[in-house]
N, C-alpha and C positions, 0 to 999 in steps of 0.2 A: 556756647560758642564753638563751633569746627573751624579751626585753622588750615587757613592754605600754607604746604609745604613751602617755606623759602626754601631759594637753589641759593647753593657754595657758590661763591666766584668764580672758581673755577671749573666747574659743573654746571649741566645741563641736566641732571638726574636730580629729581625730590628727594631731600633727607629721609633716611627711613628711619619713623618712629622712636625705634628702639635708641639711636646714635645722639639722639637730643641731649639724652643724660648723661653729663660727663664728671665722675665721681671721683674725687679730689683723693689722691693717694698722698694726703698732709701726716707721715708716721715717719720718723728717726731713722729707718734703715730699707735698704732695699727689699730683705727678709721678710718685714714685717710688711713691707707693698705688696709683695710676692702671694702674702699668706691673707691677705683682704682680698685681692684676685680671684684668688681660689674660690672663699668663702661667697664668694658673691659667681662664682661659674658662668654660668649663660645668663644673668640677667644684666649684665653691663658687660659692653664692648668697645667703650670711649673713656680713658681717664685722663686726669691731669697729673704731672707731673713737676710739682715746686721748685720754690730755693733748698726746704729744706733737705728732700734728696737729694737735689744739685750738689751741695754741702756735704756731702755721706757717698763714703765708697759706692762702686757700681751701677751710678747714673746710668751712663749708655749702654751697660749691659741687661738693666731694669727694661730701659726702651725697647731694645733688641729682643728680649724673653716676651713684652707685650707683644712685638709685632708679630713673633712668631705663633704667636696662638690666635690672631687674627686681629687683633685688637688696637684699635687706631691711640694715637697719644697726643696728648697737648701740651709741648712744652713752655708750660709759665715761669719765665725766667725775670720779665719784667727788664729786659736789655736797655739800659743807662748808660749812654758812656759819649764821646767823640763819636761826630759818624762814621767815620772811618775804619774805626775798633767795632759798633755795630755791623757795618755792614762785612766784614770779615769775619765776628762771630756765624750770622744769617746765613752766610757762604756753607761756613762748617755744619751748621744746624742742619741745611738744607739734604745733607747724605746721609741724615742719620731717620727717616721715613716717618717724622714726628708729621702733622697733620695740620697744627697747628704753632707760633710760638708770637710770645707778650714783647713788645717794647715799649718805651712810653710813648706821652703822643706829642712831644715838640716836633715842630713840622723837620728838621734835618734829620732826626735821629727818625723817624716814618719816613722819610724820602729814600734813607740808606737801607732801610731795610728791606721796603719795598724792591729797589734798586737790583737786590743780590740775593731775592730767595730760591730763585729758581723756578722747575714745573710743576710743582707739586704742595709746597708748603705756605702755609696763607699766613699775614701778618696780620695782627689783633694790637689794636694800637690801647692801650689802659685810658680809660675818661679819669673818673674820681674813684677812689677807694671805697668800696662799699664799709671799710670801718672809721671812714672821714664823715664828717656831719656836717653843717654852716658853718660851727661854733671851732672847728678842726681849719677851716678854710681861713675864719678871720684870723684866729694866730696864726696863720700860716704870710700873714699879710695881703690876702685876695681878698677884693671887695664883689666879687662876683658873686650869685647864686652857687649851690654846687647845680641847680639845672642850666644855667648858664654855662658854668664851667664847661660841664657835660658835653654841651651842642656845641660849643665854639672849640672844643679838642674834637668832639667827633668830626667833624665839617672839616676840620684841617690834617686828621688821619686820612680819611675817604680821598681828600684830595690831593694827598701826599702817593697814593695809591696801597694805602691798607685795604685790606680783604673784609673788617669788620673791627670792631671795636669791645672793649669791656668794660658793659656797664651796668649798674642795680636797675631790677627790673621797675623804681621806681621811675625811671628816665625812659624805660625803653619804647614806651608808648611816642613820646615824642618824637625821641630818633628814629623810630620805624617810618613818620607819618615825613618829617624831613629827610631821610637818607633814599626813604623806596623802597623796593620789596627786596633787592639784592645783597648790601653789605649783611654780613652777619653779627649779628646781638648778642654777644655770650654774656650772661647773667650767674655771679654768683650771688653771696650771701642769703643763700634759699633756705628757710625754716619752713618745718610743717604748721599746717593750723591746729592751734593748742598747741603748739609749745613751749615749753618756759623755759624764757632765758636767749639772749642772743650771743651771749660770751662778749667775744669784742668785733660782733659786726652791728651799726648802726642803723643803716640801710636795710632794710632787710625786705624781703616779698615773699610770698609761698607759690609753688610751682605751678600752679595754675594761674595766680595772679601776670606772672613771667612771662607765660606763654603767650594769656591774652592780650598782655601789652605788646607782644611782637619779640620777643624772647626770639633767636634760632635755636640757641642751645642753654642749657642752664645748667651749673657746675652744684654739684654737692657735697660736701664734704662731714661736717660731725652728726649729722640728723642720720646719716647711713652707718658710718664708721661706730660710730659709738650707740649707734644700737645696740639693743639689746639681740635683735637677730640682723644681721646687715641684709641678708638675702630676701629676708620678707619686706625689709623699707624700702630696699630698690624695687622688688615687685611692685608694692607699691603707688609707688612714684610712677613707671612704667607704664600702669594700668591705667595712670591718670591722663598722664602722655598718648598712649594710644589715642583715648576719648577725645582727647582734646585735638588731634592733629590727624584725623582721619581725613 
């Protein structure tokens, strides 16, 4: 299957290949973001940027050293609060030339954030946790499907005016077929095929699975990092990307 490039919301330009893969810099300190960067050189040019670095000295200076080397960023922050505290964070967010950033997806706190991101920065509203399962849902007290869940958070991010959404690529066939070709898809909890072991993601797809369900972008995180060579597993991935999105 060749995929037709989705366009960014706010673009008119096809994604280029390479930018699909956005590699989770999930490590304890800026340093160590710094030094996966490296190791990984020209074959990733999109990463994410979590709580955990949030949490650890030199966040926006992490940012700022990405951007200077050409390198776009996704700030997953996963923003919870009043809207009014959201939409003041997304303000600040918004000069610091991050690409993308997470909030949940209650319809006020998407309204606010949409609201205040400004020209540049897109908002990704969170569906279900890729490490939440049915069984995570009932105790949680929802009687819903998680693909329930999924569509009736996506449907009210979109129309809240989120840029796209974050969801397992187990969903993203659906959302692509109800959303259209424009919002964007980011897909984590990606595992190679043949590998063992998910750790603690439940949901899971392989990159290819991702894409042909309508994936825009697909996040990876331990399948690269804890490689044995990080540079050859993003190659890859990349090569597979290509194929797929020609």
């Amino acid at each position: 299957m060749t995929l037709v490039s989705s366009v960014p919301a706010q673009s008119n330009a096809p994604i280029p290949a390479r930018e699909r893969l956005i590699v989770a810099l999930d490590v304890p300190t800026a340093a160590q973001a710094k030094a996966l960067v490296q190791r990984l050189a020209d074959r990733v040019v999109f990463y994410k940027i979590g709580l955990e670095l949030a949490a650890s000295p030199g966040y926006f200076e992490l940012t700022d050293w990405l951007l200077a080397r050409g390198c776009r960023v996704f700030a997953d922050l996963k923003l919870y609060d009043i809207p009014a505290t959201v939409a003041a964070a997304v303000r600040n967010l918004s000069a610091c030339g991050a690409s993308f950033v997470t909030v949940h997806g209650e319809r006020s706190i998407a309204e606010a954030a949409a609201a205040n991101k400004g020209a540049t920065l897109q908002i990704l509203a969170v569906t279900v946790l890729t490490s939440m399962n049915q069984e995570d849902l009932r105790l949680a007290g929802i009687q819903a499907t998680v693909a329930e869940l999924t569509m009736s958070r996506a449907r009210a991010a979109i129309a809240a005016g989120c840029d796209g959404v974050i969801a397992s690529g187990l969903e993203a066939a659906a959302l692509r077929a109800e959303l259209g070709p424009k919002p964007c898809i980011v897909t984590p909890g990606i595992r190679l095929s043949g590998e063992a072991g998910h750790d603690d993601q439940k949901r899971v797809v392989t990159p290819r699975r991702a894409l042909e369900s309508g994936a825009t972008y697909i996040v990876v995180g331990r399948p690269i990092r804890d490689a044995v060579d990080p540079y050859a597993a993003a190659g890859a991935i990349q090569s597979e990307i290509a194929l797929l999105c020609r």
